[in-house]
C-alpha positions, 0 to 999 in steps of 0.5 A, a space after each residue: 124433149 129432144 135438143 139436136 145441134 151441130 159445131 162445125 170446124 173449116 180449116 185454111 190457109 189464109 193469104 201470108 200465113 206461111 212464113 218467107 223462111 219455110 217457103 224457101 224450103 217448101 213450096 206449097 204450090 201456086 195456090 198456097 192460100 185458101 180463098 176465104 170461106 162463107 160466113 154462113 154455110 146455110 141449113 144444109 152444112 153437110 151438103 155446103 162443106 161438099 161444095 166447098 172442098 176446093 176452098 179448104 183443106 179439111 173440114 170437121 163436123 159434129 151433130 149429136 142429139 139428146 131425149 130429155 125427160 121432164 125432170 131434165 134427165 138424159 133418157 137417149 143421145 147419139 151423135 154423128 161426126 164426120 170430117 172431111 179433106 179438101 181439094 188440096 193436091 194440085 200439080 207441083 205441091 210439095 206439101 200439101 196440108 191434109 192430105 191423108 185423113 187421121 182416124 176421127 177420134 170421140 170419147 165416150 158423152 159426159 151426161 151431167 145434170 141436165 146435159 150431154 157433152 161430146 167431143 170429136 177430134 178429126 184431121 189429118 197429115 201431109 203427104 210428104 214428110 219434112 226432114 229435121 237435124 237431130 244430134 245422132 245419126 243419120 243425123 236427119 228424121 222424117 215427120 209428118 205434121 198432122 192438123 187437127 181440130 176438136 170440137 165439144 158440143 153440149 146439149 141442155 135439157 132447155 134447148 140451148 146448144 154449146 159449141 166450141 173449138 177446144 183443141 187445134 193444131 197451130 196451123 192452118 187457120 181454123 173457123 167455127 160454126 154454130 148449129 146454125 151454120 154462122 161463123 162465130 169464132 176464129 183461132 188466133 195463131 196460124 203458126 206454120 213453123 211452130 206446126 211443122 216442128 212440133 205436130 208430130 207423132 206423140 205431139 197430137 191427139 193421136 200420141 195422146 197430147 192436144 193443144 189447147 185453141 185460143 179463139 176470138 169472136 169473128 168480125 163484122 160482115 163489113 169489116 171482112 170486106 174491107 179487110 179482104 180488100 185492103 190485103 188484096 189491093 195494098 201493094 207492099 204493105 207494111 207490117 208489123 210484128 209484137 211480142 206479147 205485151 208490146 203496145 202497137 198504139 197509145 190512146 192520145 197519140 197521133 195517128 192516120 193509119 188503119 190495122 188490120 189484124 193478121 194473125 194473134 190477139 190486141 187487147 184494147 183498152 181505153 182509160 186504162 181499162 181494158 174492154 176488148 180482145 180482138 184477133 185476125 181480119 179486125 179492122 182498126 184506126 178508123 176512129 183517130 182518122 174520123 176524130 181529128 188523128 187522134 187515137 181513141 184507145 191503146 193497143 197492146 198485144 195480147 199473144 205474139 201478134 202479126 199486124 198489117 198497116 195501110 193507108 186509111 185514105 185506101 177506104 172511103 169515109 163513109 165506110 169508115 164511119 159505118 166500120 165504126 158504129 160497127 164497133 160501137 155496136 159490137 164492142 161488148 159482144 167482142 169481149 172474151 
């Protein structure tokens, strides 16, 4: 029997994921954000990531195959990586993200009992290196910051197909897609300073050092929506930053705000029990507006957490309704 199946990274830029403090010293051009990418990138993912190379900065893709015998043994597998680098030069860029492509890094199939594991690391570093103090001289040091994804990839003797980002840079933002070319998860932290300083030579899977990638599942198609238009539209918003632990609302307290989730993780609990871990582009409050200004549940911060308020009056009631009954529907599903 063979099982065929692909994982598949985008990495971006989303809106004010670049801190005020490293803009001052680095300007990113006047596109310094990505529009966001489909939620669905159709049969043909090679030839949909082509198409879009204008809306990310690099892209990694990994599709393996395995023969299997009727015992469930692995009899043949191969596997073809590939990785691309978006459109992102453009006039007046100082630092453009991805811009020379690091040499795709695969270790040799792990073959267990009934499967075949894979693994592909691909990205690449700036083209204009950032100066940093040291305490000798010259006193100053160039470095390229490098980003990256990789992506595991298992395939079962019955036909399922695992996929799933274990290891990223901390910035940009970074997207995964099943075998199907769904959107199923997100990473959490898109740390520009954390990124610039630390993903260096040594600091990355070329130096022999990953990092681990915390992801979430991704949210509803309406809640993208809603999200997306509520940044765009919501002059000066509000917002707020939580260190790990800090709670952002009590269940009970008053409340007629939405959240939406910028970057990090709030864990919802509701009794005392937590039920959920949600992270960037959720949507949240629209219970205490529809349930009489009361919240529903507690948010804490599960990771340093960064965290847009807008008025919910900005959102129709219906749809506000139908964001909830998403919510109800989905909540096991958002659980990791």
């Amino acid at each position: 029997m063979r099982v065929a199946g692909s994982v598949t990274t985008i990495s971006w830029v989303p809106a004010d994921a670049v801190e005020r403090d490293a803009r001052a010293g680095f300007r990113l051009g006047t596109s310094r954000s990505d529009p966001a990418p489909p939620a669905d990138l159709g049969p043909d993912i090679e030839a949909m990531l082509d198409a879009l190379r204008d809306r990310y900065r690099f892209a990694n893709h990994l599709r393996c195959f395995a023969d299997f015998d009727d015992d469930g043994e692995v009899r043949r597998y191969g596997e073809q990586g590939s990785g691309r680098l978006g459109q992102t030069v453009r006039e007046g860029v100082e630092l453009a993200i991805g811009t020379i492509p690091m040499p795709a890094r695969r270790g040799e199939p792990v073959v267990g009992p009934g499967w075949v594991r894979f693994h592909q690391t691909w990205g690449g570093r700036t083209a204009s290196n950032l100066v940093k103090a040291t305490l000798r001289p010259p006193f100053v040091r160039f470095d390229a910051p490098v980003a990256w994804t990789t992506l595991e990839l298992t395939l079962h003797a019955g036909g399922q197909v695992d996929g799933r980002l274990v290891g990223a840079s901390p910035f940009p933002r970074h997207w995964v897609y099943d075998a199907d070319g769904r959107l199923d998860a997100t990473s959490v932290i898109t740390d520009w300073k954390g990124w610039a300083e630390s993903a260096i030579g040594t600091h990355t899977p070329w130096g022999d050092e990953d990092s681990p990638a915390f992801v979430t599942a991704v949210e509803s198609a309406l809640e993208r929506e809603l999200a997306e238009m509520l940044v765009h539209d919501t002059p000066h918003p509000a917002v707020r930053r939580l260190q790990r632990g800090e709670v952002l609302t009590r269940q009970g307290d008053p409340g007629d705000e939405l959240y939406i989730v910028v970057d990090g993780v709030l864990v919802v609990s509701v009794d005392g029990a937590e039920v959920a871990e949600l992270g960037p582009g959720t949507v949240l409050g629209e219970r205490a507006v529809l349930e009489g200004g009361r919240r529903t549940g507690t948010l804490t911060a599960g990771t340093p957490a960064k965290v847009m308020v807008v008025p919910a009056e900005r959102v129709a009631r219906d749809r506000l309704a139908a964001l909830a009954a998403s919510h109800r529907r989905e909540l096991p599903l958002r659980t990791r």
